[in-house]
C-alpha positions in Angstrom: 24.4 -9.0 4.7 24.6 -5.7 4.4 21.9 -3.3 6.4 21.1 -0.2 4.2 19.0 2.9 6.1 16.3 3.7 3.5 13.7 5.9 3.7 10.3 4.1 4.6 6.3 4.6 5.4 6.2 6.6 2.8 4.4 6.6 -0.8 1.7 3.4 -0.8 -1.1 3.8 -2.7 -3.8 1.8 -4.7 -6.8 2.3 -6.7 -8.3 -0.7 -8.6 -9.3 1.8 -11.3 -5.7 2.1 -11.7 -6.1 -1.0 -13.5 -8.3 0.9 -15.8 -6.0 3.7 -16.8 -2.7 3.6 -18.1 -1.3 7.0 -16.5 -2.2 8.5 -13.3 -4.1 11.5 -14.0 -2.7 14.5 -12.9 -5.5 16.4 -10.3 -8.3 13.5 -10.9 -8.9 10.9 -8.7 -10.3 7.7 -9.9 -12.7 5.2 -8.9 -11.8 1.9 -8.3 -14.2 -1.2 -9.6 -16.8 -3.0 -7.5 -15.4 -5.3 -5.6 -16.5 -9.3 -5.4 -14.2 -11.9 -4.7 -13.0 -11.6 -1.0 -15.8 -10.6 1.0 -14.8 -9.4 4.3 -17.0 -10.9 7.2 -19.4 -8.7 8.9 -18.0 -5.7 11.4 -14.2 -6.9 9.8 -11.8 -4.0 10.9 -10.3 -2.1 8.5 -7.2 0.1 7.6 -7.0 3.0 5.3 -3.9 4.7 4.6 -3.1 7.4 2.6 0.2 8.6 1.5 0.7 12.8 1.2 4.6 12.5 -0.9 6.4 15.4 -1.6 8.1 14.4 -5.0 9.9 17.7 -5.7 13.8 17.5 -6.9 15.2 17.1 -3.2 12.7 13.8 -2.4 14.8 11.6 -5.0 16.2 9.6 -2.4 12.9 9.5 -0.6 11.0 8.1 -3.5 13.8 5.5 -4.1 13.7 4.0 -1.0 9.9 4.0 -0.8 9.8 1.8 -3.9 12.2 -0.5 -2.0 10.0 -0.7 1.4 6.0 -0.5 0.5 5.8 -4.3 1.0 7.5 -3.9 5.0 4.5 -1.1 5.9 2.0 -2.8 4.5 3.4 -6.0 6.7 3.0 -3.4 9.2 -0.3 -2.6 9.0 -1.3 -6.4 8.2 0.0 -8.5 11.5 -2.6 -6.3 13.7 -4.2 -9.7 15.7 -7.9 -9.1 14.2 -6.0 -9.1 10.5 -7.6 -5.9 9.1 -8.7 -5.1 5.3 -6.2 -2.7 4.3 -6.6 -0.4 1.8 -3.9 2.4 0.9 -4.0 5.9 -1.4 -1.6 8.0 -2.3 -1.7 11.9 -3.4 1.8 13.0 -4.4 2.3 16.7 -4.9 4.7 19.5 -6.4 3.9 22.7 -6.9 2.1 25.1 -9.2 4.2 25.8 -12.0 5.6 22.3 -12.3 4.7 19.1 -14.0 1.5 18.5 -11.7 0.4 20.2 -8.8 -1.0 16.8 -7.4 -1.9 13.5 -9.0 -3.9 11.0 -6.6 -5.0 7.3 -6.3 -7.8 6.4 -4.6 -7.6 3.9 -1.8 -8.2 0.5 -2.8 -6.7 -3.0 -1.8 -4.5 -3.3 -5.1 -1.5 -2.7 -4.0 0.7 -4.4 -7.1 -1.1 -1.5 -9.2 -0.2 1.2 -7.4 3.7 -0.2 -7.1 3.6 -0.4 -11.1 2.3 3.4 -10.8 5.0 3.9 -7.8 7.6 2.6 -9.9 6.8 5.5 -12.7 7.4 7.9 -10.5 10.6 10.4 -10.2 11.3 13.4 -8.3 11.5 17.0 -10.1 10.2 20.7 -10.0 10.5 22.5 -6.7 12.9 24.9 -5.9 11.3 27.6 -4.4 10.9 26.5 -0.6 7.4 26.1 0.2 5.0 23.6 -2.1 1.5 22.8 -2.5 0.9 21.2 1.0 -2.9 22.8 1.3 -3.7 21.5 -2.4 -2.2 18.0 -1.4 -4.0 17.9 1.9 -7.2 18.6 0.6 -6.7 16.1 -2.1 -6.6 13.6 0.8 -9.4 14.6 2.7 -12.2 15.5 0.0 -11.3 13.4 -2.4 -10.4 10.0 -1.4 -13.1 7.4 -1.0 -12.7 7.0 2.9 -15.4 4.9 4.2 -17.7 5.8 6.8 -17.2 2.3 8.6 -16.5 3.1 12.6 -14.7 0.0 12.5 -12.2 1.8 10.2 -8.7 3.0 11.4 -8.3 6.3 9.2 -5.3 7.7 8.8 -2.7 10.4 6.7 0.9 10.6 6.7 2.4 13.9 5.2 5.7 13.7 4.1 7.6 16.5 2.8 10.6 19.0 3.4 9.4 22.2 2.8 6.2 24.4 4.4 2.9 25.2 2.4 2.5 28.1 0.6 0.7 30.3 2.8 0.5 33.1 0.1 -1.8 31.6 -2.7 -5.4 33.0 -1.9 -8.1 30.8 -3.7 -6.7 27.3 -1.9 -8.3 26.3 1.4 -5.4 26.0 4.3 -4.5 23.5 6.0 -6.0 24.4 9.5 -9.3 24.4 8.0 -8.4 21.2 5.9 -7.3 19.5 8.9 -10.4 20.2 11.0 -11.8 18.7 8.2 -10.2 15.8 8.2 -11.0 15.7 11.9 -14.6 15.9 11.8 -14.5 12.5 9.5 -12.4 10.7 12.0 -9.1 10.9 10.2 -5.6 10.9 11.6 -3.3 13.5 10.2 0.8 12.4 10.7 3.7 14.1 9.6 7.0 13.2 8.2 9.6 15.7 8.2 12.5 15.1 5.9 15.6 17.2 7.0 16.1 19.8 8.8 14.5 22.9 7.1 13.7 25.1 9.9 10.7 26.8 8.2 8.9 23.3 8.3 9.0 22.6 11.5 6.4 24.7 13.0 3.9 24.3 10.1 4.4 20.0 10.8 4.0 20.1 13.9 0.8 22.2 13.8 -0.7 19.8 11.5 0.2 16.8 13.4 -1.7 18.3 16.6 -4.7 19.7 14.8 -4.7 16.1 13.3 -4.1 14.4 16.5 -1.3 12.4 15.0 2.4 12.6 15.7 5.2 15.0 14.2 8.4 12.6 12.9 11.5 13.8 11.7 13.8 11.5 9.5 16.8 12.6 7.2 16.5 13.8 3.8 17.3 10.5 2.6 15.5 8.3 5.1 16.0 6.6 8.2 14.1 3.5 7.9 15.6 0.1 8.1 15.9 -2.5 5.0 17.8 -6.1 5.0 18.5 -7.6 2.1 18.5 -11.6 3.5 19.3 -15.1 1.8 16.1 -15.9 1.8 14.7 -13.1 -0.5 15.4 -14.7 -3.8 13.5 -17.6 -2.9 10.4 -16.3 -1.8 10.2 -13.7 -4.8 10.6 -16.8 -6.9 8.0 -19.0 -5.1 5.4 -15.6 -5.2 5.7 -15.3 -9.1 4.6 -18.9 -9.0 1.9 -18.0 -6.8 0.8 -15.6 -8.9 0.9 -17.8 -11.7 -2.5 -20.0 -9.9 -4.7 -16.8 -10.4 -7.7 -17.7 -12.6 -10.0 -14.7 -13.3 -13.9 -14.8 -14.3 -17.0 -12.6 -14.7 -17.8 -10.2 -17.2 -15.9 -9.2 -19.9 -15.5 -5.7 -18.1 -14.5 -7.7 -14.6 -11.9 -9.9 -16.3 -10.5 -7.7 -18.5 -10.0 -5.2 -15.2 -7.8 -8.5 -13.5 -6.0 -9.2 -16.7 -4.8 -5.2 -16.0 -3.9 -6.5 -12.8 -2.0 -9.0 -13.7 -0.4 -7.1 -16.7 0.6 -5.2 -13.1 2.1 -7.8 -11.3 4.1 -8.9 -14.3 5.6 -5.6 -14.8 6.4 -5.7 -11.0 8.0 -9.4 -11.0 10.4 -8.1 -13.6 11.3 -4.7 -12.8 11.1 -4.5 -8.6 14.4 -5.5 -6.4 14.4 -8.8 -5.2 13.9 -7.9 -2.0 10.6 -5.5 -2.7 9.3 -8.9 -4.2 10.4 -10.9 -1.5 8.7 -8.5 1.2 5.6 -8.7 -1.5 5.3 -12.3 -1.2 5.7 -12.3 2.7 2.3 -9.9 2.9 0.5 -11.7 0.6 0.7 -15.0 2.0 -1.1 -13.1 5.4 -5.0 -13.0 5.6 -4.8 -9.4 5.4 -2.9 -10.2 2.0 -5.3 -12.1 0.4 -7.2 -8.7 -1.3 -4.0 -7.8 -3.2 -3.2 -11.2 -3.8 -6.3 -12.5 -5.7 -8.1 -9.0 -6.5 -12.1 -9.1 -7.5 -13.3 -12.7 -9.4 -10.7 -15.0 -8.6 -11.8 -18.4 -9.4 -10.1 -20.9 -8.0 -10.5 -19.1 -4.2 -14.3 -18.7 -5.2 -14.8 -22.3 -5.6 -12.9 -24.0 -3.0 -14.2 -21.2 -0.6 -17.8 -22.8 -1.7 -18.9 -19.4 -2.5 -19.1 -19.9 -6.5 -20.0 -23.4 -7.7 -18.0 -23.5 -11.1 -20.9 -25.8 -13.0 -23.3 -22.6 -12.4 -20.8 -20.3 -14.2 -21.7 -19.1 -17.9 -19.3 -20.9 -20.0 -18.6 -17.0 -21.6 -17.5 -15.9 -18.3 -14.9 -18.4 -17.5 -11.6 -18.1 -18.5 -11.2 -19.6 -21.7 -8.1 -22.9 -20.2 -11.1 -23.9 -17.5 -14.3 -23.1 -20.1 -13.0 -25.9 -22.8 -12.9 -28.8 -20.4 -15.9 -30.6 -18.8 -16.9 -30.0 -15.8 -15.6 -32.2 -14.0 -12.2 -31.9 -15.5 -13.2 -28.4 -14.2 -13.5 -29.2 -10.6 -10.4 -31.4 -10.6 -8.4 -28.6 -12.3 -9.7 -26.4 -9.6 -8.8 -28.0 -6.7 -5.2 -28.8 -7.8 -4.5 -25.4 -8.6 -5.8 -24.7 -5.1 -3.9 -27.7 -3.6 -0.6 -26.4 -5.6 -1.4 -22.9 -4.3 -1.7 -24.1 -0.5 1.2 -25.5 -0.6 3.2 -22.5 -2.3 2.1 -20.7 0.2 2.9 -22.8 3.2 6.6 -22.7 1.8 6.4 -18.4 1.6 5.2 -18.4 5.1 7.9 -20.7 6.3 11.0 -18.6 4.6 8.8 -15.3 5.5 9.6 -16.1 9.4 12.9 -17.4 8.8 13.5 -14.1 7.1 11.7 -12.2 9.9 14.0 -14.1 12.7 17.5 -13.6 10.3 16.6 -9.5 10.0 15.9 -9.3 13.9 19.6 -10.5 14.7 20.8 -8.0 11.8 18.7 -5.4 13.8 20.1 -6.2 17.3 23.6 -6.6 15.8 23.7 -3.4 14.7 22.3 -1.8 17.8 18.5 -1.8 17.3 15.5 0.2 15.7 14.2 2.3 18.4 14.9 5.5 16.3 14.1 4.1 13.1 11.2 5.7 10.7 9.8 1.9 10.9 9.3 2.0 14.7 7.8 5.8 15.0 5.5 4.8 12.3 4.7 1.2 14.0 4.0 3.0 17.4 2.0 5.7 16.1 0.0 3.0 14.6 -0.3 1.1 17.6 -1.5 4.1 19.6 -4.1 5.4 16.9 -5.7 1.9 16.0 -6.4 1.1 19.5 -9.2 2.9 19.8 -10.8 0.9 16.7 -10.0 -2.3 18.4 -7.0 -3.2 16.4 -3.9 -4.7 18.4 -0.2 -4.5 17.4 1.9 -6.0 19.4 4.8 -7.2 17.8 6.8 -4.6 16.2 7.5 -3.0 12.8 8.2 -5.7 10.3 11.3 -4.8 7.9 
């Protein structure tokens, strides 16, 4: 197989209100819906992410490769021993004049909406060195949804080539942003792409007001991605296991999954083989399960015991489970979960065998010490410690 050096830890985000709106809004965050379903157990840890993407004309081959390896940082962020509730945002930013100055998703577990969303996007506008860094910044501070949880690892990665506009007088800059940022327990990291001497100093400033670390990576990338034999199976045996999701509630709640699942369908035809295949491999994890079954999933409900399916309105089930009896109910139930322990028993098999075949590509072709995957994995590792979280065996690809 052939290794490929793509850009990575770059561009994740989610917002469950995604699911609600059809187009990012440009300069408007929105607010994902309440959240039932998977229930985290009390004092859980939990990781929030948020992407800062410069998508100007010189980040095409950034945002490429981004598309092609959200799946391997989320796998990242998901094999920590205490398996954490992982939630990602994402601001991307341009400049003023442009498209958009910046257009953010709020942090939420859904990470199939935000790909769909991820997918739309292409790079443009720039041109005149320096971009809206401050606006972005701010974006990810003040207007994300962080939670106030001290369990919570907090953390921002700013990637971009070219230095803030220092010039434009009614934004806030980023020293004061990042002391903000600060104060709330957040992380600050930054990603510079090529060489662009006027970056430098402005990145590495933010990364030590942020208390994060200052990475450099080339214009296009320097992250690892194997394509293995093993993808096309697993993509195939994901879509299947997506196929077992049964949503119910509310008209409002369902029709909020049936956007998600408009999502993933969008994403099982459109994504690489190996995005899907790296997909399938998180979401057979327990950190997974969130993006996996979303808010209302019956099947999970019931055979957790947490929903008893004779107690649910008729009106609020879907409509295949609400025209049998309910005992036909029950046994259709615990097939579907039967069927769906079994898919995933087969993912999680192929997922190591994957795992082990990429670690001989890796050593073959010299390692991944330098890699974008490894700074981001050790900066990780060094910045979740504190919350209790433990990483201890290396990025996954």
């Amino acid at each position: 197989m052939k290794t490929n050096i793509l850009v990575t830890g770059v561009v994740l985000a989610t917002v469950g209100a995604v699911l609600l709106y059809p187009t990012i809004r440009g300069n408007a965050a929105v607010t994902p819906p309440p959240r039932h379903g998977i229930v985290a157990p009390v004092g859980a840890k939990k990781v929030e992410v948020v992407f800062v993407l410069d998508t100007t004309g010189s980040m095409g081959g950034l945002i490429h490769a981004a598309k092609e390896k959200i799946w391997s940082i989320a796998s990242t962020l998901a094999q920590a021993q205490q398996a954490p509730e992982i939630s990602m945002g994402l601001v991307a930013y341009r400049d003023r004049g442009d498209a958009y100055v910046t257009q953010v998703v709020d942090l939420n577990r859904d990470l199939d909406s935000m790909y769909t969303k991820l997918m739309d996007f292409s790079a443009d506008g720039g041109g005149d060195g320096p971009e809206a860094v401050n606006e972005a910044l701010e974006a990810a501070v003040s207007r994300m949804s962080w939670s106030q949880d001290q369990n919570t690892y907090r953390v921002v990665f700013l990637v971009g080539d070219a230095p803030p506009h220092m010039d434009y007088q009614d934004d806030v800059k980023y020293p004061q942003i990042v002391a903000a940022a600060a104060s709330k327990g957040i992380v600050v990291n930054t990603i510079q792409c090529g060489g662009l001497s006027d970056t430098i100093a402005p990145w590495q400033q933010i990364a030590s007001l942020g208390r994060g670390r200052y990475f450099t990576v080339e214009q296009a990338g320097s992250a690892v991605a194997i394509a293995t034999p093993f993808d096309t199976k697993i993509a195939t045996l994901a879509a299947e296991l997506d196929s077992t999701r049964l949503y119910y509630g509310s008209a409002d709640e369902r029709a909020a999954m049936e956007a998600k699942v408009e999502a993933t369908t969008r994403l099982n035809e459109e994504a690489s083989v190996t995005a899907r295949a790296r997909r399938g491999a998180f979401n057979v994890t327990t950190a997974g399960a969130g993006n996996f079954l979303g808010d209302r999933e019956l099947v999970d409900d019931v055979a957790s015991g947490r929903v008893d399916v004779a107690a649910v309105p008729p009106a609020q089930l879907p409509a295949s489970v609400a025209a049998l009896p309910v005992d036909a109910q029950r046994q259709l139930l615990a097939a579907t979960a039967e069927k769906r322990d079994e898919l995933k028993r087969q993912i999680a098999d192929l997922a190591a065998q994957r795992d082990a075949y990429i670690e001989t590509q890796v050593e073959a072709d010299g390692g991944a010490d330098t890699s974008l995957d490894k700074q981001i994995y050790d900066a990780v590792r060094e910045q979740a410690a504190p919350h209790g979280l433990e990483y201890e065996d290396g990025p996954r690809f």
